[in-house]
VOLUMDREN-736284 format. One line per field, with one value per residue: residue number from 1; y, x, z of N, C-alpha, C in turn. Coordinates in Angstrom, 3 decimals. Last residue first. Layout:
// VOLUMDREN-736284
nr <- c(NUM|...)
ny <- c(Y|...)
nx <- c(X|...)
nz <- c(Z|...)
cay <- c(Y|...)
cax <- c(X|...)
caz <- c(Z|...)
cy <- c(Y|...)
cx <- c(X|...)
cz <- c(Z|...)
END
This chain:
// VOLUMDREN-736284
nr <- c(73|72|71|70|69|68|67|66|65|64|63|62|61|60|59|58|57|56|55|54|53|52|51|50|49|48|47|46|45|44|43|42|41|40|39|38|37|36|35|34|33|32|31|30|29|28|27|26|25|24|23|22|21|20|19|18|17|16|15|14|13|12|11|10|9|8|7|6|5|4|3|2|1)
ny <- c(0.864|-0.578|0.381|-0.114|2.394|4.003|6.624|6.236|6.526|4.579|5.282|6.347|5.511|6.384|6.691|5.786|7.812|8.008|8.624|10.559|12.974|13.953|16.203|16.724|15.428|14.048|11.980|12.278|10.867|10.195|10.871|10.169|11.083|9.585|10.160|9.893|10.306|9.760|10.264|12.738|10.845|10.213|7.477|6.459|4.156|2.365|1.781|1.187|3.872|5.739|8.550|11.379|12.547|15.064|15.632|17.107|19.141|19.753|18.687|18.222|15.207|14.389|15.241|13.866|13.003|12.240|10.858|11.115|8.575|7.180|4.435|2.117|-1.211)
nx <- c(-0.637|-4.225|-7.097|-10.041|-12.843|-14.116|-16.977|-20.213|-22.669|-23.325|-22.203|-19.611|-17.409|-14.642|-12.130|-8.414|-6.518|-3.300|-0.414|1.447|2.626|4.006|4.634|6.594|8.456|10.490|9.191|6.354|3.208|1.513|-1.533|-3.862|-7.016|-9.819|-12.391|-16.357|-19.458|-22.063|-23.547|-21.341|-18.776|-16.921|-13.853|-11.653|-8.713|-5.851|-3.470|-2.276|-2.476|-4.813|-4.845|-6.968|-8.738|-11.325|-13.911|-13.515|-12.365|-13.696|-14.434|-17.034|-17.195|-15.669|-14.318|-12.188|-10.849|-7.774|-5.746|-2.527|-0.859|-0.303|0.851|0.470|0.833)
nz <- c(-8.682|-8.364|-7.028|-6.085|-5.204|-3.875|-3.451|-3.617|-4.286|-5.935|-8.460|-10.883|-12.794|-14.053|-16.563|-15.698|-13.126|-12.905|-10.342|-8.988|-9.062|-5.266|-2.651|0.136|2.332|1.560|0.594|-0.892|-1.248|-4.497|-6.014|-8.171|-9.265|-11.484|-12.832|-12.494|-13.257|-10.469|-7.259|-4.976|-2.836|-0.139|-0.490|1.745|2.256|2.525|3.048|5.806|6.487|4.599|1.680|1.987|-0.235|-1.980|-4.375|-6.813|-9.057|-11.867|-15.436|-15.588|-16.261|-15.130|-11.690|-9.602|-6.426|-5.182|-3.078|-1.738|0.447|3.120|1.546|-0.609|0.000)
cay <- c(1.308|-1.150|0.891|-0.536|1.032|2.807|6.055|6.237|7.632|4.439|4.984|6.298|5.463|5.518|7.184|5.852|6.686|9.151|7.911|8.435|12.671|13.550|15.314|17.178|15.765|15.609|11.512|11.860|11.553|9.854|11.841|9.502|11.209|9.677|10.017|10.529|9.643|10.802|9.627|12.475|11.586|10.424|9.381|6.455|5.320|2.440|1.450|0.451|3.424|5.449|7.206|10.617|11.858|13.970|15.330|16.518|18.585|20.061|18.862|19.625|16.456|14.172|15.361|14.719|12.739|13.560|10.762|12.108|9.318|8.662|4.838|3.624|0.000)
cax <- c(-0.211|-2.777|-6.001|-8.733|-12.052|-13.076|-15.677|-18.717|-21.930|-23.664|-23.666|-20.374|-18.500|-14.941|-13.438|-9.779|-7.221|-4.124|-1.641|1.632|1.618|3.838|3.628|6.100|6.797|10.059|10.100|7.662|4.336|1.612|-0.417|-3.203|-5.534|-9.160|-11.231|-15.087|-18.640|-21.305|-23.323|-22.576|-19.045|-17.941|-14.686|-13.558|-9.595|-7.066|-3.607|-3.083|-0.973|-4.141|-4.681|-5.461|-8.667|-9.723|-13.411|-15.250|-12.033|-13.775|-12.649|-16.855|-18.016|-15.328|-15.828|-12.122|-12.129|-8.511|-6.666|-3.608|-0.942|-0.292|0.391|0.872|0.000)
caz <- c(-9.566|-8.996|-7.815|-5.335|-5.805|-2.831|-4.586|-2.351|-3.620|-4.950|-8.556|-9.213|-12.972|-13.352|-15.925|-16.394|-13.872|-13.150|-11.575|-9.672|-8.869|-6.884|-3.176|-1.179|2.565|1.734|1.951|-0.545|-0.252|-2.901|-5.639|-6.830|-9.489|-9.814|-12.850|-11.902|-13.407|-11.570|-8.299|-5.557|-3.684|-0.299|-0.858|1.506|2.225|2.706|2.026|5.296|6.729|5.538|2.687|2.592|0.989|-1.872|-2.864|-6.188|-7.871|-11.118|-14.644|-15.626|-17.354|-16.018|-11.869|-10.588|-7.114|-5.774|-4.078|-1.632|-0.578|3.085|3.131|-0.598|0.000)
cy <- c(0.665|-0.491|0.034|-0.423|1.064|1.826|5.096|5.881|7.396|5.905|4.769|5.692|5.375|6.038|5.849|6.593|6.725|7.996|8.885|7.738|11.153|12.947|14.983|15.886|16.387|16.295|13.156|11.702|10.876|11.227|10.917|10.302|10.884|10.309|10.638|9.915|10.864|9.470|10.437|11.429|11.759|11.412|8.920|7.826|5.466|3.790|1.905|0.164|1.861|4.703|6.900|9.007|11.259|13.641|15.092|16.446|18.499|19.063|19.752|19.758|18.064|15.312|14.922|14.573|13.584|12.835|11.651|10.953|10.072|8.941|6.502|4.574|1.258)
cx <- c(1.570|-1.624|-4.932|-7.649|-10.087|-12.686|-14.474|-17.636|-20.611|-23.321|-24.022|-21.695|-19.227|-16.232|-13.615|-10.741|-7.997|-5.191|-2.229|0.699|2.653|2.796|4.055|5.264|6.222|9.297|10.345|8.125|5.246|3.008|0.006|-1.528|-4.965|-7.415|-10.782|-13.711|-17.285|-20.605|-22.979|-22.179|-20.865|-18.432|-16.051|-13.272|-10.868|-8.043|-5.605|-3.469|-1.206|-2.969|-4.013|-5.612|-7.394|-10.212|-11.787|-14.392|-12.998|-12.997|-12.512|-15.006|-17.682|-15.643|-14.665|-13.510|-12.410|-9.550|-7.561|-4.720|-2.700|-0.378|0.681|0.527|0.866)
cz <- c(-9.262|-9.251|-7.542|-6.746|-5.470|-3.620|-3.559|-3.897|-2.980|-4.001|-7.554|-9.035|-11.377|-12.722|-15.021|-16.035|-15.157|-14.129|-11.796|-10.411|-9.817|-7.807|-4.837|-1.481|1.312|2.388|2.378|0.430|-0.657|-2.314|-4.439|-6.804|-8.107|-10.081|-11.789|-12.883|-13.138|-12.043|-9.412|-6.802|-4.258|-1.689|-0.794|0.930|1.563|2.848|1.745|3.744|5.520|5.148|3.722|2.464|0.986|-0.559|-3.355|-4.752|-7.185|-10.483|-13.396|-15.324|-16.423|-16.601|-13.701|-11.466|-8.117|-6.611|-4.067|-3.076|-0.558|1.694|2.707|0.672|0.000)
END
């Protein structure tokens, strides 16, 4: 797991910022979003404390309100 990276919830149809959230140590985190479709960007921590960015997904399609799929990168 990527402990402490940022995920940013990116609206498709307007390239707004919907939510972010930290991950935990775990690898683990909840957006609360409205149903939509999103692309996610995953920024983890350096050793700086600066941020990079390490992905940048597909669309990905809401329908319950929670974004928690589980990224590969």
């Amino acid at each position: 797991p990527m402990a402490f990276a940022v995920i940013h919830a990116i609206s498709v149809e307007t390239s707004v910022e919907i939510a972010h959230s930290v991950v935990d140590e775990m690898g683990r985190y909840h957006l609360i979003v409205p149903n939509g479709t999103y692309y996610a960007k995953i920024e983890k921590k350096n050793e700086d404390g600066t941020y990079s960015l390490v992905h940048t997904s597909d669309s990905l399609k809401v329908e319950h309100g929670v974004l928690n799929r589980v990224f590969n990168i």
